[in-house]
mmJSON file of the N, C-alpha and C atoms, coordinates in Angstrom:
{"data_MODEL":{"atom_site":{
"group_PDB":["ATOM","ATOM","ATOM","ATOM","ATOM","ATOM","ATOM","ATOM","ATOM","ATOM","ATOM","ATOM","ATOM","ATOM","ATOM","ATOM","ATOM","ATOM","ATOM","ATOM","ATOM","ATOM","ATOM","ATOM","ATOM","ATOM","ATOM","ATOM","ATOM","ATOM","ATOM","ATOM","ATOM","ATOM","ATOM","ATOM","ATOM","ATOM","ATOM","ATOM","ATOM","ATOM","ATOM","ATOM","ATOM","ATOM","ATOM","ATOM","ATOM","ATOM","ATOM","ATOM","ATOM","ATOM","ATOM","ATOM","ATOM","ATOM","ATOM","ATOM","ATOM","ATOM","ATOM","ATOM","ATOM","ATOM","ATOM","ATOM","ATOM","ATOM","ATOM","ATOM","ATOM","ATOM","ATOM","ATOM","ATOM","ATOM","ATOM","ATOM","ATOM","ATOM","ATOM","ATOM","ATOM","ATOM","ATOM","ATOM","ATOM","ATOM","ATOM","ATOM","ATOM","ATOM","ATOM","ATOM","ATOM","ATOM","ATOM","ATOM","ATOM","ATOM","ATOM","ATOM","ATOM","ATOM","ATOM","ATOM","ATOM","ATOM","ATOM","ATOM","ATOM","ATOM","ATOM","ATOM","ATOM","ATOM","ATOM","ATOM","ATOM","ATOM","ATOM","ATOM","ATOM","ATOM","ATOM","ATOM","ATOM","ATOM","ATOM","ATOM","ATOM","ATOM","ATOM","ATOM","ATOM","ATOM","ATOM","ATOM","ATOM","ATOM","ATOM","ATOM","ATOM","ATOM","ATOM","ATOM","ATOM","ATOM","ATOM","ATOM","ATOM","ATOM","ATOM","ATOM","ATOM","ATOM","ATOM","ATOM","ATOM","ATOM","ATOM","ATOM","ATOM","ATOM","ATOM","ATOM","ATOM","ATOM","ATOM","ATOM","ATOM","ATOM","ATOM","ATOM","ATOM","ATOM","ATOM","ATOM","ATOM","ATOM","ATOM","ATOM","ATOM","ATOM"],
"id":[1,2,3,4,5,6,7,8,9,10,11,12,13,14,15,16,17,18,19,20,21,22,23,24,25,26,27,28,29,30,31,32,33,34,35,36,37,38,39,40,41,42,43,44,45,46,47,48,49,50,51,52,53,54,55,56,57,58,59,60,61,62,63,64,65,66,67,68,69,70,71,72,73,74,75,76,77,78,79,80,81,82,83,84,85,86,87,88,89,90,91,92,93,94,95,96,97,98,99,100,101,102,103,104,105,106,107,108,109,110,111,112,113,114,115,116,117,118,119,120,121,122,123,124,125,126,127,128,129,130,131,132,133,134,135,136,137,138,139,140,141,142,143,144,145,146,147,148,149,150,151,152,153,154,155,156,157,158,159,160,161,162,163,164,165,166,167,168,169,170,171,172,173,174,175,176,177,178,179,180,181,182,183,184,185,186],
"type_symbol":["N","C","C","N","C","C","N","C","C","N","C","C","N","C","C","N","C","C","N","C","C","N","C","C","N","C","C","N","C","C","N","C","C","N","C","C","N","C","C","N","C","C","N","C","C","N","C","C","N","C","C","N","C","C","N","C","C","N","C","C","N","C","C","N","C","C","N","C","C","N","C","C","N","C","C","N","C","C","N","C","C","N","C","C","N","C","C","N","C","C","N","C","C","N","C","C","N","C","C","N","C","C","N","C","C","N","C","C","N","C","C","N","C","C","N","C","C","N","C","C","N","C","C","N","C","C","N","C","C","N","C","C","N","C","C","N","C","C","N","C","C","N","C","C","N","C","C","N","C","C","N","C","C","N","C","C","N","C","C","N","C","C","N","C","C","N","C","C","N","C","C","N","C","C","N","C","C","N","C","C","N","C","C","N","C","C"],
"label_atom_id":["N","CA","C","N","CA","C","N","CA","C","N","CA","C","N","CA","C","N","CA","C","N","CA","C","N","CA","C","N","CA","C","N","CA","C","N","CA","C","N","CA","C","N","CA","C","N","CA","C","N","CA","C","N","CA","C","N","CA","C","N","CA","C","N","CA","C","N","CA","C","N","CA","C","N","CA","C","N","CA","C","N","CA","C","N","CA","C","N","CA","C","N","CA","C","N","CA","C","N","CA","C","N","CA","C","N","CA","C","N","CA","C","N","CA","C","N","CA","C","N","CA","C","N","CA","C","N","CA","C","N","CA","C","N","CA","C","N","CA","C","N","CA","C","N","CA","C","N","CA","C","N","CA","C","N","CA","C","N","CA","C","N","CA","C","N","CA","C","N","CA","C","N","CA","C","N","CA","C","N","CA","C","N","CA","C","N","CA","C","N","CA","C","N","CA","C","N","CA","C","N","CA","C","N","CA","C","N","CA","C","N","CA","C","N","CA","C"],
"label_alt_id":[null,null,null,null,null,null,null,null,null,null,null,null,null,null,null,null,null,null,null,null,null,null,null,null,null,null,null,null,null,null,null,null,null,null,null,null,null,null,null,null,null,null,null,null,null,null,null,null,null,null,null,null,null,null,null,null,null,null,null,null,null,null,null,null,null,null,null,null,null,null,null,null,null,null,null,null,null,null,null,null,null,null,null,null,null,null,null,null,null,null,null,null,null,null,null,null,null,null,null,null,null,null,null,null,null,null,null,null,null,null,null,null,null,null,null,null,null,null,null,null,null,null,null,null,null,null,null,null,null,null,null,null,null,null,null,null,null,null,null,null,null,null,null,null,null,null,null,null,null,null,null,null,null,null,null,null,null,null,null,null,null,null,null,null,null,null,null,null,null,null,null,null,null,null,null,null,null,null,null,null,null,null,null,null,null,null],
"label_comp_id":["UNK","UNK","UNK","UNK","UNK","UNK","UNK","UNK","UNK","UNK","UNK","UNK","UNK","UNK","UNK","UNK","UNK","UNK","UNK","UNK","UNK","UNK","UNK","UNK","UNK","UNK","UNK","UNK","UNK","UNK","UNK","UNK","UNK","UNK","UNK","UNK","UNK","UNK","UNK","UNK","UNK","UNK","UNK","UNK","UNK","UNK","UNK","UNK","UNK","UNK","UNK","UNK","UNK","UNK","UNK","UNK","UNK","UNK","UNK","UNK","UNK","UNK","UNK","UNK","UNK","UNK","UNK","UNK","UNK","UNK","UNK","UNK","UNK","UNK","UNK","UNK","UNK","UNK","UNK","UNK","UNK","UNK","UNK","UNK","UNK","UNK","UNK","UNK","UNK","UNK","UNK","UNK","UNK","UNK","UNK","UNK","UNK","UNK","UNK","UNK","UNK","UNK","UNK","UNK","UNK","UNK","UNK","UNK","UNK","UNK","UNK","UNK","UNK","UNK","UNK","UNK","UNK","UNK","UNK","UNK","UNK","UNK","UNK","UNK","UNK","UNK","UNK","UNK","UNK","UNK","UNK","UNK","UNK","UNK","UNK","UNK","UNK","UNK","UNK","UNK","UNK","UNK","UNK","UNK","UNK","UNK","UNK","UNK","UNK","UNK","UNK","UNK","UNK","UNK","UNK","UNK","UNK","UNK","UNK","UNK","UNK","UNK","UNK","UNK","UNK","UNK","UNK","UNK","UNK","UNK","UNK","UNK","UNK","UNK","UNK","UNK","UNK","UNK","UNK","UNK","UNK","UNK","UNK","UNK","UNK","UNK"],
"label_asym_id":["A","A","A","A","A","A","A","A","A","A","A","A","A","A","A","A","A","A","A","A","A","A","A","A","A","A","A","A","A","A","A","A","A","A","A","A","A","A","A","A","A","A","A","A","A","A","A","A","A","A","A","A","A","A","A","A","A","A","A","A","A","A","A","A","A","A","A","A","A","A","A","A","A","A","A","A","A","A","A","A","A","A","A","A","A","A","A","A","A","A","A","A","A","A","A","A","A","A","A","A","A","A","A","A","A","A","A","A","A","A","A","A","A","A","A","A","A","A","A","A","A","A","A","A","A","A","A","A","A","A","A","A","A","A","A","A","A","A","A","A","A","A","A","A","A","A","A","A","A","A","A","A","A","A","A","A","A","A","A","A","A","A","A","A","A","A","A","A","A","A","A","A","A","A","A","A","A","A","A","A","A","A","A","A","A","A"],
"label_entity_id":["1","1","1","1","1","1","1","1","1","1","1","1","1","1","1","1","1","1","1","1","1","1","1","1","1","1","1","1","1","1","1","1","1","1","1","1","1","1","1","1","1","1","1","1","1","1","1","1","1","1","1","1","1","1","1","1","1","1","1","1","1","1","1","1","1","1","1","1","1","1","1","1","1","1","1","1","1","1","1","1","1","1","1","1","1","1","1","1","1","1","1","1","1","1","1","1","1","1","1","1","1","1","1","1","1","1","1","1","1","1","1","1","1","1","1","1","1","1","1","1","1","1","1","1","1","1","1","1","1","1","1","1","1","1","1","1","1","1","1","1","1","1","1","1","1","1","1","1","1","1","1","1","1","1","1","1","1","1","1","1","1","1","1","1","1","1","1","1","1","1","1","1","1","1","1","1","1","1","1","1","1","1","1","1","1","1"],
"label_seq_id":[1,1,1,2,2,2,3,3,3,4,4,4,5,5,5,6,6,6,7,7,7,8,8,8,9,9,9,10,10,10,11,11,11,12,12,12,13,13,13,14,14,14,15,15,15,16,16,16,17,17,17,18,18,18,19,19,19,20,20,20,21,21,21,22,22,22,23,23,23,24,24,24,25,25,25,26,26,26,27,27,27,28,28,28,29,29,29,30,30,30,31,31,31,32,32,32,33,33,33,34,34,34,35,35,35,36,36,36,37,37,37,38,38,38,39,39,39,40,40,40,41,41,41,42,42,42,43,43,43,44,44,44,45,45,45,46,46,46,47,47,47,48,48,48,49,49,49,50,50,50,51,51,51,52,52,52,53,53,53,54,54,54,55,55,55,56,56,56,57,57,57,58,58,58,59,59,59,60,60,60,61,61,61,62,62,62],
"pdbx_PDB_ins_code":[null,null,null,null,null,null,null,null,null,null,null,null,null,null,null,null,null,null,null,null,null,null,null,null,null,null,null,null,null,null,null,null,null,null,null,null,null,null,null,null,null,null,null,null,null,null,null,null,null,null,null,null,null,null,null,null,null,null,null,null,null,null,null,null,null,null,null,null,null,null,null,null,null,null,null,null,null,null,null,null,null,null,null,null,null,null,null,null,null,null,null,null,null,null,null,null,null,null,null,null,null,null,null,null,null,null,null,null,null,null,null,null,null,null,null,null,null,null,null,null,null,null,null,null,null,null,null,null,null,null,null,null,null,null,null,null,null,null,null,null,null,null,null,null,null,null,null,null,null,null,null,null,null,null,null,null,null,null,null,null,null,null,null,null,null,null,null,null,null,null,null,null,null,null,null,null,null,null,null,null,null,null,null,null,null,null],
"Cartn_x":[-8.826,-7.812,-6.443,-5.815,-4.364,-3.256,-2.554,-1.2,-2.289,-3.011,-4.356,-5.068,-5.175,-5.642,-6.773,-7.8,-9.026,-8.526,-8.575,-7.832,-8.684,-8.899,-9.613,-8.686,-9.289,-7.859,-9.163,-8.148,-9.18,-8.681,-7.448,-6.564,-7.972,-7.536,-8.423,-7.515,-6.332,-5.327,-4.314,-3.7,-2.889,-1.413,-1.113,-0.271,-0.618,-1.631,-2.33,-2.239,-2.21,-2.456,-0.442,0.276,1.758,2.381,1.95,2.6,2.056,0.431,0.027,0.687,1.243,1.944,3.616,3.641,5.296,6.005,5.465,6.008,6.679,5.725,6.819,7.754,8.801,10.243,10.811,9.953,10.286,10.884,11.674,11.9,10.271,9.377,8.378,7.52,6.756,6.343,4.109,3.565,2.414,1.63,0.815,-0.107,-1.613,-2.401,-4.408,-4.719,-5.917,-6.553,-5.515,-4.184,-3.866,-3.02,-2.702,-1.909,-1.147,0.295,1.381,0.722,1.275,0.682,2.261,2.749,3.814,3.695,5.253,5.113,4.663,4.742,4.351,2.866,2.307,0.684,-0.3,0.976,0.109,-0.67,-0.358,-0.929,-2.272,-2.49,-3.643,-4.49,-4.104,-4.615,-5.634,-7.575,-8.123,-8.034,-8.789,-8.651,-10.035,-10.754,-11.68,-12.486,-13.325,-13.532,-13.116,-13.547,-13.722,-11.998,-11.212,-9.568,-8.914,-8.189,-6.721,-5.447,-5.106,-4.243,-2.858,-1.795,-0.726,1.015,1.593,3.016,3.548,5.077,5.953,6.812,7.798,9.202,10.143,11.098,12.385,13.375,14.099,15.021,16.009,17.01,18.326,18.759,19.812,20.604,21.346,22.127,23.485,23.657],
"Cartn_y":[4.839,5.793,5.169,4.952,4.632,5.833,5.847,6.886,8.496,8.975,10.135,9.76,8.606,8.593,7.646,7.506,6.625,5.555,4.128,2.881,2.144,0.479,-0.859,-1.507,-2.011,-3.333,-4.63,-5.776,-7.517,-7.163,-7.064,-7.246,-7.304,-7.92,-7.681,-7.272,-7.332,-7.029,-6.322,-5.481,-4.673,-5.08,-6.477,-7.207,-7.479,-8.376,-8.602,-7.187,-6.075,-4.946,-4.574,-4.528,-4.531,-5.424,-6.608,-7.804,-7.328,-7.079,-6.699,-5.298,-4.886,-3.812,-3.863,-4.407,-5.13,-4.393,-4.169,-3.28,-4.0,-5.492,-6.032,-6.491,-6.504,-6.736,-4.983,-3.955,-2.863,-2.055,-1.491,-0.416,0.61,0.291,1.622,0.942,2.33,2.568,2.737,1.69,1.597,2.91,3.377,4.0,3.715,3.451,3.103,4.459,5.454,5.945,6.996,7.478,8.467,7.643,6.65,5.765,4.948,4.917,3.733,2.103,1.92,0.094,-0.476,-0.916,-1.982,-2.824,-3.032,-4.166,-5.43,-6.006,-7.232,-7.097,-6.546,-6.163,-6.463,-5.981,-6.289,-6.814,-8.316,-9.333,-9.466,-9.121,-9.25,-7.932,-7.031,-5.78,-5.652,-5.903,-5.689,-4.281,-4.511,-2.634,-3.105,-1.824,-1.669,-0.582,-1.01,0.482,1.867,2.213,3.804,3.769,3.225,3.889,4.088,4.802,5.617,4.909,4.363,3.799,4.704,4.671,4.949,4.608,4.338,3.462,4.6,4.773,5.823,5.125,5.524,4.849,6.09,5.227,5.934,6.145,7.76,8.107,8.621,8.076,8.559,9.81,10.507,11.603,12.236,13.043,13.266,14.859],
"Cartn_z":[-3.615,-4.032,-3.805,-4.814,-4.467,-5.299,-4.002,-4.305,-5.129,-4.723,-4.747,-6.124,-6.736,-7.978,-8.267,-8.323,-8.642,-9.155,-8.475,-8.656,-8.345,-9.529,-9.215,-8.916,-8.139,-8.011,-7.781,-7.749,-6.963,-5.565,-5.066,-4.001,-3.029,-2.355,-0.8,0.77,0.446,1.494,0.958,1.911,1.849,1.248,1.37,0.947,-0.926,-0.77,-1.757,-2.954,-2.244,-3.482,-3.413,-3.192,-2.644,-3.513,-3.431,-4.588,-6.418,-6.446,-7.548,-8.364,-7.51,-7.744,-8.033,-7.909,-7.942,-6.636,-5.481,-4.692,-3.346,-3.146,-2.069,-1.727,-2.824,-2.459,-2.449,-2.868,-2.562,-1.06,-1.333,-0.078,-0.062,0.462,0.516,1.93,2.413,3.466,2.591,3.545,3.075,4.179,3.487,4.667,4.196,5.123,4.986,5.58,4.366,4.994,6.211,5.939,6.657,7.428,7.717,8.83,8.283,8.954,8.458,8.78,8.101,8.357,8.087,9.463,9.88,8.409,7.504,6.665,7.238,8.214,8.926,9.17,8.799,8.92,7.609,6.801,5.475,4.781,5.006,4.732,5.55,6.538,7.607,7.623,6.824,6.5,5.4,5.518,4.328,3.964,2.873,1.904,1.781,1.245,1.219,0.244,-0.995,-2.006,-1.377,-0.135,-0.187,0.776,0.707,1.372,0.848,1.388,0.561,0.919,-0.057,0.114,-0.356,-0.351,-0.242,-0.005,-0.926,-0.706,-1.283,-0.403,-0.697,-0.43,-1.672,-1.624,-0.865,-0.267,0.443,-0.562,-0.42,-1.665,-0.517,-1.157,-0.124,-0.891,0.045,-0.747,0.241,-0.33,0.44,0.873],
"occupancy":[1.0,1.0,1.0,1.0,1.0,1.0,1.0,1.0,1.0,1.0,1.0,1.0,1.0,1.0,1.0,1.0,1.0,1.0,1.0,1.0,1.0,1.0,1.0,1.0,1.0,1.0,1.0,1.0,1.0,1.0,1.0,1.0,1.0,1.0,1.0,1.0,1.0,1.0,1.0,1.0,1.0,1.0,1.0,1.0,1.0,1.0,1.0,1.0,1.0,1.0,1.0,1.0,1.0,1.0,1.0,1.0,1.0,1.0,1.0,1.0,1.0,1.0,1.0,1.0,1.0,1.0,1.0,1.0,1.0,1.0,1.0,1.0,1.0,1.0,1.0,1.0,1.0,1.0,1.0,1.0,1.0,1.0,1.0,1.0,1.0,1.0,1.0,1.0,1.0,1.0,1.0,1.0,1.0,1.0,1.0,1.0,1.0,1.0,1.0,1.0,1.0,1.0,1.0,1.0,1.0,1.0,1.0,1.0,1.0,1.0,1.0,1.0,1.0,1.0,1.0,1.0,1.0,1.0,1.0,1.0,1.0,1.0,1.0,1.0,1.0,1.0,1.0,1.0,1.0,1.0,1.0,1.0,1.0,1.0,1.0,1.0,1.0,1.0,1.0,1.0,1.0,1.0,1.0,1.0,1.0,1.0,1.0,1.0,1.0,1.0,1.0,1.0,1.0,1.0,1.0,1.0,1.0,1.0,1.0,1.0,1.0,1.0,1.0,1.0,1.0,1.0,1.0,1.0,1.0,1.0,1.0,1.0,1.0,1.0,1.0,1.0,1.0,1.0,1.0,1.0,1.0,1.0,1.0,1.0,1.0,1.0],
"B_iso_or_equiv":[0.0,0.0,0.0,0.0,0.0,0.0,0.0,0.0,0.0,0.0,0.0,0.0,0.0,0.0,0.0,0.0,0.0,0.0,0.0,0.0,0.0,0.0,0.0,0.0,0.0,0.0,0.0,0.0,0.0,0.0,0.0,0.0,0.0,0.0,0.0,0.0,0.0,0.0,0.0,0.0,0.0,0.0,0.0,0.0,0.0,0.0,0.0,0.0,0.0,0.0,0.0,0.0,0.0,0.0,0.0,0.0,0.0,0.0,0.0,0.0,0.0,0.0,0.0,0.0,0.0,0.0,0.0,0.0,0.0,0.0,0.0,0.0,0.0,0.0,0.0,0.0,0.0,0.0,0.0,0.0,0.0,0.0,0.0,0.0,0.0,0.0,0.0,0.0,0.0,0.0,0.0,0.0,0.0,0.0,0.0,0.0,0.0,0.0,0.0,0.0,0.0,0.0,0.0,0.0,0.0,0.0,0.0,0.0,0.0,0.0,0.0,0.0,0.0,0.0,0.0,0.0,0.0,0.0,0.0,0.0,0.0,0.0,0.0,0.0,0.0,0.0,0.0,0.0,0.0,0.0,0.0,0.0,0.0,0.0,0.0,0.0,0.0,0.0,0.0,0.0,0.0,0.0,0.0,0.0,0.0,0.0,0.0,0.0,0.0,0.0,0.0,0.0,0.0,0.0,0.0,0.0,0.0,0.0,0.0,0.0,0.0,0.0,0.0,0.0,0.0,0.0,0.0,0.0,0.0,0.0,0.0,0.0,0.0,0.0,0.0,0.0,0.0,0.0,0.0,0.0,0.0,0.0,0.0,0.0,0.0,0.0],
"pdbx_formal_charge":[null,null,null,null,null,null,null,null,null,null,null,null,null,null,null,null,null,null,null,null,null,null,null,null,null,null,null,null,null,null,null,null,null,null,null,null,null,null,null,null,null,null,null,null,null,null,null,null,null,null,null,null,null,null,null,null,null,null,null,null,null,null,null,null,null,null,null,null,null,null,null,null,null,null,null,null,null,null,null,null,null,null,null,null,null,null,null,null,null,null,null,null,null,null,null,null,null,null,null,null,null,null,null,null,null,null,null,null,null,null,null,null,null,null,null,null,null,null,null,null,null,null,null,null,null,null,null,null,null,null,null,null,null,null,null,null,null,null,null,null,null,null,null,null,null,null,null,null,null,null,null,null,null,null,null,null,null,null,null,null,null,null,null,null,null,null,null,null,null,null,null,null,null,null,null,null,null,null,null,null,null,null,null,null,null,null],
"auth_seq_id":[1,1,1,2,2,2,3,3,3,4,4,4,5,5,5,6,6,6,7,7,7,8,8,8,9,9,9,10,10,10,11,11,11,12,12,12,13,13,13,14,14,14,15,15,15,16,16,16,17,17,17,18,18,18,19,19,19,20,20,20,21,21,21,22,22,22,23,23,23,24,24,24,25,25,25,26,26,26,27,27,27,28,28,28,29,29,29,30,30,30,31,31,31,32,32,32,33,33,33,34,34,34,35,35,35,36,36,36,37,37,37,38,38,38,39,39,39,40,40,40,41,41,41,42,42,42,43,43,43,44,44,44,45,45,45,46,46,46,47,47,47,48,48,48,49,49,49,50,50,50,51,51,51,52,52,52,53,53,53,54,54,54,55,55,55,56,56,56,57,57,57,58,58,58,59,59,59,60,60,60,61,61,61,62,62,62],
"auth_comp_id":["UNK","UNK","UNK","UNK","UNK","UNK","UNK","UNK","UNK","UNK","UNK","UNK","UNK","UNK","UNK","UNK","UNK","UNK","UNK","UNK","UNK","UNK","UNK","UNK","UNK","UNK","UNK","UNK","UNK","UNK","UNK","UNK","UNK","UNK","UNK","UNK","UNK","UNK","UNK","UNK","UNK","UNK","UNK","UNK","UNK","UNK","UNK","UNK","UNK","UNK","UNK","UNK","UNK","UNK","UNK","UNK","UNK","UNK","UNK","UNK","UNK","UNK","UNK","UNK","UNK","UNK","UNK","UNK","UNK","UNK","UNK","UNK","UNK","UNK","UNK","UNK","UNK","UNK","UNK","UNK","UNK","UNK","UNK","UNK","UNK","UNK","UNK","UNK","UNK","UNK","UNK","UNK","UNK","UNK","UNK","UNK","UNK","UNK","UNK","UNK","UNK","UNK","UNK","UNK","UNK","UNK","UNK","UNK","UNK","UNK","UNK","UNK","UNK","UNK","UNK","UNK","UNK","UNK","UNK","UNK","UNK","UNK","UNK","UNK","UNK","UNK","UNK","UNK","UNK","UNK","UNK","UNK","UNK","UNK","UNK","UNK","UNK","UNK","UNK","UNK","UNK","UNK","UNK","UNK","UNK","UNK","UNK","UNK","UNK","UNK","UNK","UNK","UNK","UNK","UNK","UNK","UNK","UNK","UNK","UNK","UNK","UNK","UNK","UNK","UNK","UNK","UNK","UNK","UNK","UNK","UNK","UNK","UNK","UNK","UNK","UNK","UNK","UNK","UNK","UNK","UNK","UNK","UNK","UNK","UNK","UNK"],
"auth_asym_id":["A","A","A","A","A","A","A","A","A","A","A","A","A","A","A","A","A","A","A","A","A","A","A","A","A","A","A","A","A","A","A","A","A","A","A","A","A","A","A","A","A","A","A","A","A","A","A","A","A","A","A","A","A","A","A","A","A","A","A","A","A","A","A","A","A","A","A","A","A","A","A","A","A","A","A","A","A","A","A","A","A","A","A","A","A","A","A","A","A","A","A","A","A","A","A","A","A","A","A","A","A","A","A","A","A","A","A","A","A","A","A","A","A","A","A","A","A","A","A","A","A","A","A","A","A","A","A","A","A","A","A","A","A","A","A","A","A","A","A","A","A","A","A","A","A","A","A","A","A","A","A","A","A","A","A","A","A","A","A","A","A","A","A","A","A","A","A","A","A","A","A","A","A","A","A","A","A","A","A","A","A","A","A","A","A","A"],
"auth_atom_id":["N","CA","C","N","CA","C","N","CA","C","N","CA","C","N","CA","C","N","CA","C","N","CA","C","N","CA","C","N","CA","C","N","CA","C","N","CA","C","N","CA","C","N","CA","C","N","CA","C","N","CA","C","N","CA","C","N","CA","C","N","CA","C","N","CA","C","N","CA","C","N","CA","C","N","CA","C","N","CA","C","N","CA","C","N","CA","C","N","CA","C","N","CA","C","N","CA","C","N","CA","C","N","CA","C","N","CA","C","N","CA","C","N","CA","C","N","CA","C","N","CA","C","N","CA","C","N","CA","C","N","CA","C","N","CA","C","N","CA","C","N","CA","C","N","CA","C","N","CA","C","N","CA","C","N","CA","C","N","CA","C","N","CA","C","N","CA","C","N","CA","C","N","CA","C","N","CA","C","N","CA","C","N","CA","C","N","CA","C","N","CA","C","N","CA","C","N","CA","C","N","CA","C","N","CA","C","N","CA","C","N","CA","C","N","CA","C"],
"pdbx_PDB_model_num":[1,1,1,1,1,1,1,1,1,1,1,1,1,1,1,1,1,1,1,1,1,1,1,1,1,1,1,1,1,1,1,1,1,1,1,1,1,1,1,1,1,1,1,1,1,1,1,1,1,1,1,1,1,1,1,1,1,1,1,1,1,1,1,1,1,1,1,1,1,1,1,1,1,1,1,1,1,1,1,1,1,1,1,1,1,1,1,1,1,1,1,1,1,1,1,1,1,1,1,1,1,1,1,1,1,1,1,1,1,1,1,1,1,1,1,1,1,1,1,1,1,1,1,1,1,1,1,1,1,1,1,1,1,1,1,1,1,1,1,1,1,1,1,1,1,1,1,1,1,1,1,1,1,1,1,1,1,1,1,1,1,1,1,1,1,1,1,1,1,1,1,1,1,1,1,1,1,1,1,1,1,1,1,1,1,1]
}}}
């Protein structure tokens, strides 16, 4: 599941699915399965068919 929606990916790491996404030069916050995952983690972070993955971007406002 990525971002609540039935998703294939190759990625095997959390990084790995972040770049495929065009998301790691992004401002966003990854979460596995219900939990933040440190950007410095990413890369060392597998995924796995059955997790939920999740990246939320930060929106400022005044």
């Amino acid at each position: 599941m990525l971002n609540g929606k039935q998703a294939w990916c190759e990625a095997s790491t959390l990084g790995a699915l972040a770049r495929s996404l065009g998301l790691a030069e992004r401002r966003v916050m990854a979460e596995l399965n219900g939990e933040a995952v440190p950007r410095a983690d990413w890369d060392a972070v597998p995924i796995r068919a059955d997790d939920r993955v999740e990246f939320v971007q930060f929106v400022g406002g005044g």
